[in-house]
Every structure is written in C-alpha cells, then in structure tokens.
C-alpha positions as CSV (number, residue, x, y, z in Angstrom):
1,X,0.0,0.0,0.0
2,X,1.5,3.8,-0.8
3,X,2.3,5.8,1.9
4,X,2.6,9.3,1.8
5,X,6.0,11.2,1.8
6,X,6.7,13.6,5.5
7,X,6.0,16.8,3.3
8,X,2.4,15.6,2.4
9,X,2.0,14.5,5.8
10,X,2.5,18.1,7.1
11,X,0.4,20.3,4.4
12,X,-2.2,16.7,5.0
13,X,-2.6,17.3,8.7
14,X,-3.7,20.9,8.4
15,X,-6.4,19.5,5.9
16,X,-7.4,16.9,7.4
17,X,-11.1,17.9,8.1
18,X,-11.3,18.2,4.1
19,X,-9.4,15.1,3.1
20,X,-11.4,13.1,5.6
21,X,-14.6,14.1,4.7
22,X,-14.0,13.4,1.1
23,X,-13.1,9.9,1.4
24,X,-16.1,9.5,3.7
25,X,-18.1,11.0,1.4
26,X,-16.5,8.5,-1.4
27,X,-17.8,5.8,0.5
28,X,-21.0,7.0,1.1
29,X,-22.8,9.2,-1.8
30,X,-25.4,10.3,0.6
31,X,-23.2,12.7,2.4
32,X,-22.0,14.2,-0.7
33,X,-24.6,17.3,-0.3
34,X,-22.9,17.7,3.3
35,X,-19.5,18.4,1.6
36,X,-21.0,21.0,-0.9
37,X,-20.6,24.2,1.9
38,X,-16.9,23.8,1.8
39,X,-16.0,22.7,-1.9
40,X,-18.2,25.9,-2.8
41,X,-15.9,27.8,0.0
42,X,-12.7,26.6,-1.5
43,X,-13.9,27.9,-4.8
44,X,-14.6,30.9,-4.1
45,X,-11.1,30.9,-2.3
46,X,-9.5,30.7,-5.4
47,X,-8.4,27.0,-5.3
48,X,-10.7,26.1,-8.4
49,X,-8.3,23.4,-9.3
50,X,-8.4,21.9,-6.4
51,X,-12.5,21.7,-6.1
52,X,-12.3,20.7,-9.7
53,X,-10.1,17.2,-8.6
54,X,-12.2,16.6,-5.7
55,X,-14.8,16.7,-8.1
56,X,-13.9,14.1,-10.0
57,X,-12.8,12.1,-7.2
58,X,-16.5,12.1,-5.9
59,X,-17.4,10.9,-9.9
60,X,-15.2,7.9,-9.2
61,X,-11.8,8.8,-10.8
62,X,-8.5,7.3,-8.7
63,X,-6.4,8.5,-11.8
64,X,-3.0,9.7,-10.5
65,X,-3.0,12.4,-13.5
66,X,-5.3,14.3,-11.1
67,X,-1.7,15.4,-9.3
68,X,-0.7,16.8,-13.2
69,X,-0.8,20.6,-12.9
70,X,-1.6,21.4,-9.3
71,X,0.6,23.3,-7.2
72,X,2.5,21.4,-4.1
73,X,-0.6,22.3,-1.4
74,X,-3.3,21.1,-3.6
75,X,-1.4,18.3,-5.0
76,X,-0.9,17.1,-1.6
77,X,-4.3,17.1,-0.8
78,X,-5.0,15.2,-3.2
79,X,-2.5,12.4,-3.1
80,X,-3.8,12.0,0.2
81,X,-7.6,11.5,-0.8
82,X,-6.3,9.1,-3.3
83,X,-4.1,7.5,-0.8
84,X,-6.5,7.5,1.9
85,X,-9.1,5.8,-0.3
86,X,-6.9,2.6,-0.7
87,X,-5.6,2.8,2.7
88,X,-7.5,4.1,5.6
89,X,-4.7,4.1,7.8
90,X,-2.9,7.0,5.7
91,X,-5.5,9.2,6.7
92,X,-4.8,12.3,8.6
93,X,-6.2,12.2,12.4
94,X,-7.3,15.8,13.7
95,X,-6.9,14.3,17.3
96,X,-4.0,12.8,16.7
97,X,-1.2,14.6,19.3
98,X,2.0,13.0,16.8
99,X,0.4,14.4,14.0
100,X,-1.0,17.8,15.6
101,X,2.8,17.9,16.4
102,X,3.9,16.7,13.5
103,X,2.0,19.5,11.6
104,X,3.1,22.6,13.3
105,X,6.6,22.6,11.5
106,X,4.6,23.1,7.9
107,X,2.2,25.5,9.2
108,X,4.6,27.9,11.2
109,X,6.9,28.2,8.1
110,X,3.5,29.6,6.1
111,X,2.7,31.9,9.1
112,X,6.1,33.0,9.1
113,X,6.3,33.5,5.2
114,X,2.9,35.5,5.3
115,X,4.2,37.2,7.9
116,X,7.3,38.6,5.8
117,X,4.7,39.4,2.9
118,X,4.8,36.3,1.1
119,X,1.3,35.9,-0.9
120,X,1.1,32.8,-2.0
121,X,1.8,31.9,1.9
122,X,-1.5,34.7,3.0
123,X,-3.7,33.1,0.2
124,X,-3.1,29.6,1.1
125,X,-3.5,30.3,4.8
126,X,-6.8,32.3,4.5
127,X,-8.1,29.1,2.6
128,X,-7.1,27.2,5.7
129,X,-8.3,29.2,8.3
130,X,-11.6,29.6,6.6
131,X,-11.6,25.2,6.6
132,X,-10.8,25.2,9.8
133,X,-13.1,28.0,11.8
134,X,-15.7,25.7,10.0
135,X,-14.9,22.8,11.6
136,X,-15.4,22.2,15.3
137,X,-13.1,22.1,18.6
138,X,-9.6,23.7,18.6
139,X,-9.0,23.1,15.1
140,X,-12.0,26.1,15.2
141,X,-10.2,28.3,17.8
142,X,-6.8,28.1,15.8
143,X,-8.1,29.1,12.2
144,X,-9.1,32.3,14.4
145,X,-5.6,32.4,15.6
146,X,-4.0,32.3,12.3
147,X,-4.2,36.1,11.0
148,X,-3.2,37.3,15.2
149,X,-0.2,35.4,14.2
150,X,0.4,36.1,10.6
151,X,0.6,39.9,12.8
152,X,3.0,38.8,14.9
153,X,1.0,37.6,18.2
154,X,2.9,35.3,20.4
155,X,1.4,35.4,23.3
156,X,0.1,31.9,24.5
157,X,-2.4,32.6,26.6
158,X,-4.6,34.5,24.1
159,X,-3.6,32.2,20.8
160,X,-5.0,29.3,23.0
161,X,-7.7,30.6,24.5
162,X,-11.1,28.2,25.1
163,X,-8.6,25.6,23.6
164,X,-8.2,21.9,25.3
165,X,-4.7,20.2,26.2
166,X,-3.9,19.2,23.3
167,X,-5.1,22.3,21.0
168,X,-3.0,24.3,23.5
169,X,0.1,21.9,22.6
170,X,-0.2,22.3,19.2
171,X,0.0,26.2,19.5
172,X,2.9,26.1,21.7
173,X,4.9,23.8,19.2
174,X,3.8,26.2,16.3
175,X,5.2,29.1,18.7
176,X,8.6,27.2,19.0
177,X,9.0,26.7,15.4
178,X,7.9,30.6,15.1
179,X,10.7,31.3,17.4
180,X,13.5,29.1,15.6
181,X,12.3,30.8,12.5
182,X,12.4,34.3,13.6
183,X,16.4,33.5,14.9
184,X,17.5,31.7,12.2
185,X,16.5,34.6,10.0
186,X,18.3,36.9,12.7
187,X,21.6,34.9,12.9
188,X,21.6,35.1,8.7
C-alpha cells in the first residue's frame, strides 16, 4: 500500500477535516450534499483546481494524472484523498497529538512567510483558516488564531484561548518553530 512522503503529511494534517470528509463521502454518496458548503468555500477561495479534482474524485476517478498541474498544497491534498481511499490508515487524524505535532513545523513556516509578505503563503493560509473556523473544537479556535499570528502575536495565553490540552500543545509547538524561525533569520 503507498504511503505518503513527510511533506504531504504536514500540508495533509492541516487539511485533514477536508481530506477526511472526502473519502467519507467516497464511500458513502449520501453525504455528498454535506460536503457541498466547503467545496463551494474553496472555490470561491481561489483553489478552483483543487474543487475541480475533488470533483472528480467524488465521480469515481482514482487517476494519478489528477496530481498533473496542481501546485504542491493542492497536490498534496489530493495524493492524500487518493491515498486515503486505498488505505485508511494514511489518513490524517485531527486528534492525533504525533500528527497535531507533526503539523506545526509546515504551518509555522507559512505563518512566518505570510508574515514577511509572502502571498502565496497569505492566500493559502486564508483558505485554511476559513476550513478550519468551520470545523469544530480547537482546530475552530486556531483558524481564528492564524491572522493574530500572521501579525505577529505570540502570546500563548490568548492564541489558546477556550482551547483543550492538546489544542494548547499544538500552539505552543507552532510558537517554537515561530521562534526558531524568527532567529534563524536573525543569525543570517
């Protein structure tokens, strides 16, 4: 069975809500309708390729020419639906405190590029935070946190705020990596 590589892991975890829910919904046509609201949000985000694969994915195609074209976030999204759908286990696990971890790396690097006025970084992580404040839990309470950080908050306390144990983990590690990024930069 394919397993995905440690990059696609990272950019997966932040997605996971989306990934799982269109393998679920793969499964089981009936849920299909319930996955509408956020293919029509992604669209309107701008990642019309990316709603466009999902797309077919939901029509039945497993065709690895979907990855042809896309840019590395998308294409990792969807390597993992595809992946997912043979192999369950590949799936990213919001509750998962290794992969919650495991994500923070990947998404501190985009805060921190946004931060320095990279677009591409803003644009992606608007998409995200709007998947995210949809969802429930702290994977909610940290799409809110994102733009406070793309501005340079670092305070603890108030990123984590109304978050649980492990959502409070997962913005600690993300302010660590912030940190090593901000003084690598520094000692350049």
């Amino acid at each position: 069975m394919a397993k995905l590589p440690e990059k696609t892991k990272q950019i997966a975890q932040v997605h996971a809500q989306l990934i799982n829910s269109v393998v679920m919904a793969c499964h089981n046509k009936a849920i299909v309708p319930q996955l509408e609201p956020a293919l029509q949000s992604a669209n309107q985000n701008g990642w019309l390729e990316l709603v466009k694969r999902i797309r077919k994915i939901l029509t039945g195609s497993r065709n690895s020419k979907l990855l042809i074209g896309l840019d590395e976030e998308d294409a990792a999204i969807i390597l993992a639906i595809l992946v997912g759908l043979q192999d369950a286990t590949q799936l990213p696990k919001a509750a998962d405190k290794k992969e919650a971890k495991f994500a923070a790396p990947g998404m501190a690097k985009m805060i921190y590029a946004a931060g320095n006025g990279d677009v591409s970084a803003l644009s992606a992580l608007g998409g995200m935070a709007e998947q995210m404040v949809a969802t429930t839990g702290d994977m909610r309470y940290l799409g809110a946190m994102i733009q406070p950080m793309i501005k340079g908050e670092r305070d603890l306390k108030f990123l984590s705020k109304n978050m649980a144990e492990e959502g409070v983990k997962l913005v600690e590690a993300l302010l660590k990596e912030l940190e090593e990024l901000a003084e690598l930069e520094q000692s350049e």
